[in-house]
Residue frames as qw, qx, qy, qz and C-alpha x, y, z in Angstrom:
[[0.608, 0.141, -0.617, -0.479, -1.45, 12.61, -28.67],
 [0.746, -0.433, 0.282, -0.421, -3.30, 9.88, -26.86],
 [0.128, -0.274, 0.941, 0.154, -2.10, 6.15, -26.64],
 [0.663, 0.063, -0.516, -0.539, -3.91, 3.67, -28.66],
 [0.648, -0.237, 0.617, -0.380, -5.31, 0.69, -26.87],
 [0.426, 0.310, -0.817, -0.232, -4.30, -2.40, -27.08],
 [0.859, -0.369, -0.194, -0.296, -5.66, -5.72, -26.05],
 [0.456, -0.675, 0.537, -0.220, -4.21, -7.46, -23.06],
 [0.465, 0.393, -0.793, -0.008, -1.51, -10.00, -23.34],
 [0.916, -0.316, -0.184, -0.161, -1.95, -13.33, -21.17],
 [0.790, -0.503, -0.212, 0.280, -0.59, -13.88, -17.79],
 [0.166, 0.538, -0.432, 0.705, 1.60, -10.47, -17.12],
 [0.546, -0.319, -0.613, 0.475, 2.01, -10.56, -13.38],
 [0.081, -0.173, 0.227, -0.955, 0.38, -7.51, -11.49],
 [0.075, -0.457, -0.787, 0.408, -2.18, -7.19, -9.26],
 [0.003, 0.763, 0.386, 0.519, -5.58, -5.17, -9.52],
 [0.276, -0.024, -0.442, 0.853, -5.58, -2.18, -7.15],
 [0.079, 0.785, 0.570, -0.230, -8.77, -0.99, -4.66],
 [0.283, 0.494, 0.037, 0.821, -9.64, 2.86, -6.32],
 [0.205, -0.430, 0.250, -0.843, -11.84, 3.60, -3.74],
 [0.216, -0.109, -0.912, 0.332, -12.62, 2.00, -0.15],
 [0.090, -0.771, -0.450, 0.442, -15.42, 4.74, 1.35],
 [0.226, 0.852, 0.200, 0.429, -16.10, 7.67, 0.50],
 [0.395, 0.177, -0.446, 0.783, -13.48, 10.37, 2.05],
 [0.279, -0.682, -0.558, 0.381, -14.75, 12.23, 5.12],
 [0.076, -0.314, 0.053, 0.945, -13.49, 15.58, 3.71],
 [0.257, 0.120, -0.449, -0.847, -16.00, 15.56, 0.64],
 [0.252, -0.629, -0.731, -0.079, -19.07, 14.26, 2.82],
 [0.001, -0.050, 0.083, -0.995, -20.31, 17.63, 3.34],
 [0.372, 0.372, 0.487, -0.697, -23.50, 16.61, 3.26],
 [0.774, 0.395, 0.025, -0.495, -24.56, 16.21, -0.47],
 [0.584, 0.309, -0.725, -0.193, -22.82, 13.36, -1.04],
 [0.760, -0.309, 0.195, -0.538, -25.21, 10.76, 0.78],
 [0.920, -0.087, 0.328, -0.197, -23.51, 7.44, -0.44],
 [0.663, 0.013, 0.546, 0.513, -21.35, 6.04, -3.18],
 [0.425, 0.483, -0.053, -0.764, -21.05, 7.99, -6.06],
 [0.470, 0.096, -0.806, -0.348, -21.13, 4.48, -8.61],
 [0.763, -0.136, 0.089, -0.625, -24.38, 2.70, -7.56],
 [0.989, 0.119, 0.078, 0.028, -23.28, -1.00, -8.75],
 [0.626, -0.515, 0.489, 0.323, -19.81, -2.49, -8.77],
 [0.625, 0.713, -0.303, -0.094, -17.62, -0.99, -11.95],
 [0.701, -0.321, 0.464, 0.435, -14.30, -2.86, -12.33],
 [0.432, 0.854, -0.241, -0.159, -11.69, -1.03, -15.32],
 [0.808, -0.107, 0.293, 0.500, -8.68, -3.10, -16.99],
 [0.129, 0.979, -0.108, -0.115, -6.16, -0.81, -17.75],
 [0.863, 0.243, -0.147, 0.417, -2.80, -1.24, -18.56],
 [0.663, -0.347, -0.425, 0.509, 0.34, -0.35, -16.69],
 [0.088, -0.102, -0.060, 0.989, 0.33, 3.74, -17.60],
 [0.310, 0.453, 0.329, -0.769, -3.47, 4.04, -16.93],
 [0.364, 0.152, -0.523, -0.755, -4.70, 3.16, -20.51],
 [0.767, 0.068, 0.503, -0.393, -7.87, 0.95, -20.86],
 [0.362, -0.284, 0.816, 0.349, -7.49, -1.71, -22.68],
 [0.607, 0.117, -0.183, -0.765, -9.53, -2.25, -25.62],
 [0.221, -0.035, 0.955, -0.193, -11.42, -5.26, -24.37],
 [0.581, 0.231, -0.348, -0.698, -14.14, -5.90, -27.34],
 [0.790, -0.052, -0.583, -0.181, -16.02, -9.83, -26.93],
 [0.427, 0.247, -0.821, 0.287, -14.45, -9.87, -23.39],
 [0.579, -0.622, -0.367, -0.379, -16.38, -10.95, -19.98],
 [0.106, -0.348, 0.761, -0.537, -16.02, -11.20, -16.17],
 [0.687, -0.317, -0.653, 0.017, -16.98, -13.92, -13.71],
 [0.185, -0.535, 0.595, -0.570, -17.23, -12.71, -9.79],
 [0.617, 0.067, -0.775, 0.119, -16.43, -15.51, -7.96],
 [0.380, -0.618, 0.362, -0.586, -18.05, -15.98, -3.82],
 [0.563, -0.234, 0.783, -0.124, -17.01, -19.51, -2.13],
 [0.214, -0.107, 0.900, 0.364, -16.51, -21.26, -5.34],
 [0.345, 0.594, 0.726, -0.034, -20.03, -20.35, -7.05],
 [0.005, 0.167, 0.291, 0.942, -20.08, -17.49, -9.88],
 [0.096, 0.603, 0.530, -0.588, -22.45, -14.79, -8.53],
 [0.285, 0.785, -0.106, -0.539, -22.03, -12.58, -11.52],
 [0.583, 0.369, 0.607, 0.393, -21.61, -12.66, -15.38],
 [0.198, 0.888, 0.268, -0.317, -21.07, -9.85, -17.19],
 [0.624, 0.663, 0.227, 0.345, -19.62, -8.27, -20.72],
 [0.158, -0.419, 0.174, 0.877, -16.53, -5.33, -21.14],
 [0.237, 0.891, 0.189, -0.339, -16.79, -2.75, -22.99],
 [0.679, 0.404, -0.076, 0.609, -14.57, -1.73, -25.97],
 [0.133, 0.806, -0.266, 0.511, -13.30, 0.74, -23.44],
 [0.289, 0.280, -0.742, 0.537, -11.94, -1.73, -20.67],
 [0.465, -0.214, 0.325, -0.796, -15.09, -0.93, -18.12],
 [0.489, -0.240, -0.762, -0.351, -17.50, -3.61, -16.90],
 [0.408, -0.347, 0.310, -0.786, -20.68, -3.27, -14.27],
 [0.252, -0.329, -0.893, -0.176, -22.47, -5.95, -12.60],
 [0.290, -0.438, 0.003, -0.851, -25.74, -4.23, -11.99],
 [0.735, -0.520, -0.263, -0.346, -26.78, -6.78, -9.49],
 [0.631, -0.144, -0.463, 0.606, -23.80, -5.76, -6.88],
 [0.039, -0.946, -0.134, -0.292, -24.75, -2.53, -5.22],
 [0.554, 0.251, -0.391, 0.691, -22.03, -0.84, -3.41],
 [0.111, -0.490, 0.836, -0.218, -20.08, -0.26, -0.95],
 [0.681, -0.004, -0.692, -0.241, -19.72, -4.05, -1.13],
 [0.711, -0.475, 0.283, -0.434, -19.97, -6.25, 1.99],
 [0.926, -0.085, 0.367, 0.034, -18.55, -8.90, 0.99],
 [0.170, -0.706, 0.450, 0.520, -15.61, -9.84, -0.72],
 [0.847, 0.482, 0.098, -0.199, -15.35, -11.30, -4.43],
 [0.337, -0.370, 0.615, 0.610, -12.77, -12.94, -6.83],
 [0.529, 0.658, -0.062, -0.533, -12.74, -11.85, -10.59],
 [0.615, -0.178, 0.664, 0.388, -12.16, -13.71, -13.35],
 [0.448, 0.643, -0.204, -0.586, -11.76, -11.86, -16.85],
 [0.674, 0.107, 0.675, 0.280, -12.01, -13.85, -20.23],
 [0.300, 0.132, -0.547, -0.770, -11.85, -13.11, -24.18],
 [0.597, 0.213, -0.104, -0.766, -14.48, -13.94, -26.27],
 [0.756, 0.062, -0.651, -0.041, -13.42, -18.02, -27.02],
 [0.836, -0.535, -0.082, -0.089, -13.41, -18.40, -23.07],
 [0.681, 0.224, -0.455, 0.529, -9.45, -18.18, -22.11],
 [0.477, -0.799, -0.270, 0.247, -8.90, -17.17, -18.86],
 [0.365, 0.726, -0.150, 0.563, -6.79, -13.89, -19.05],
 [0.046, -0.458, 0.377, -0.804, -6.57, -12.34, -15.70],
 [0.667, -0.552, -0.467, -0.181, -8.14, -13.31, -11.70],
 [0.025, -0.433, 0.341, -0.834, -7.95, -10.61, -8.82],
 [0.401, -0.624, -0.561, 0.368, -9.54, -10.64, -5.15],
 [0.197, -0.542, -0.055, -0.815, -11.70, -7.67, -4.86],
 [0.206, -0.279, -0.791, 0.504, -12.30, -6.71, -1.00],
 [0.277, -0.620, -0.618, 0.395, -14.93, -5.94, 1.28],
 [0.162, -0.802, -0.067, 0.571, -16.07, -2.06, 1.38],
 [0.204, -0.329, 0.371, 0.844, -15.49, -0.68, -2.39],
 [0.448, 0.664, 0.234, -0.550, -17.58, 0.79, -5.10],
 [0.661, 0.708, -0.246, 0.039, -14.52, 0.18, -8.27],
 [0.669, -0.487, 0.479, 0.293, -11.56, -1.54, -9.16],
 [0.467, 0.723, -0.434, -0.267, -8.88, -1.67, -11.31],
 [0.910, -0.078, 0.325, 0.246, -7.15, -4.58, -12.91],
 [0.017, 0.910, -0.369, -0.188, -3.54, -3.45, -13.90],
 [0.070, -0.247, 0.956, 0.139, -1.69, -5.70, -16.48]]
């Protein structure tokens, strides 16, 4: 039976984690030319892998104190900002809110990734 999803509580302590830096060298054979996510995805999940169910909430990506991005979750935890392409170059902090603007959650995403999770 799956687990039901729940929304995320304010300020648990945990850190987001990179899923993927590059692509591996074993599984560039040749048809996989590049990333396989085109634009930077970022998933909140909770600590055994569930997505939260993040309905009205947003992100902010933060680059030297100036919000580059804006952009909406999903009710399944997921959010894209189609105007990061990936593998990044640069690094970013996130900042996730609810729907009345509270700040919930705010990770440092590095250099060189395609997705991230925020855990907790």
């Amino acid at each position: 039976m799956a687990s039901a999803r729940v929304k995320p509580k304010l300020y648990i302590p945990s850190s987001g984690k990179v899923i993927r830096t590059t692509v591996p060298k074993t599984m560039n054979d040749g048809s996989t030319s590049g990333p396989i996510f085109s634009r930077l995805t970022v998933v909140w999940v909770a600590q055994n892998g569930v997505p939260f169910n993040t309905t009205g909430f947003f992100a902010q990506l933060i680059r030297n104190n100036q919000v580059v991005s804006t952009a909406a979750f999903d009710r399944f935890g997921v959010v894209r900002f189609n105007n990061i392409p990936t593998l990044t170059n640069v690094s970013f902090t996130i900042r996730t809110f609810n729907s009345f603007g509270i700040l919930f959650r705010t990770r440092f995403i590095p250099a060189g990734v395609e997705t991230f999770a925020i855990i907790g």
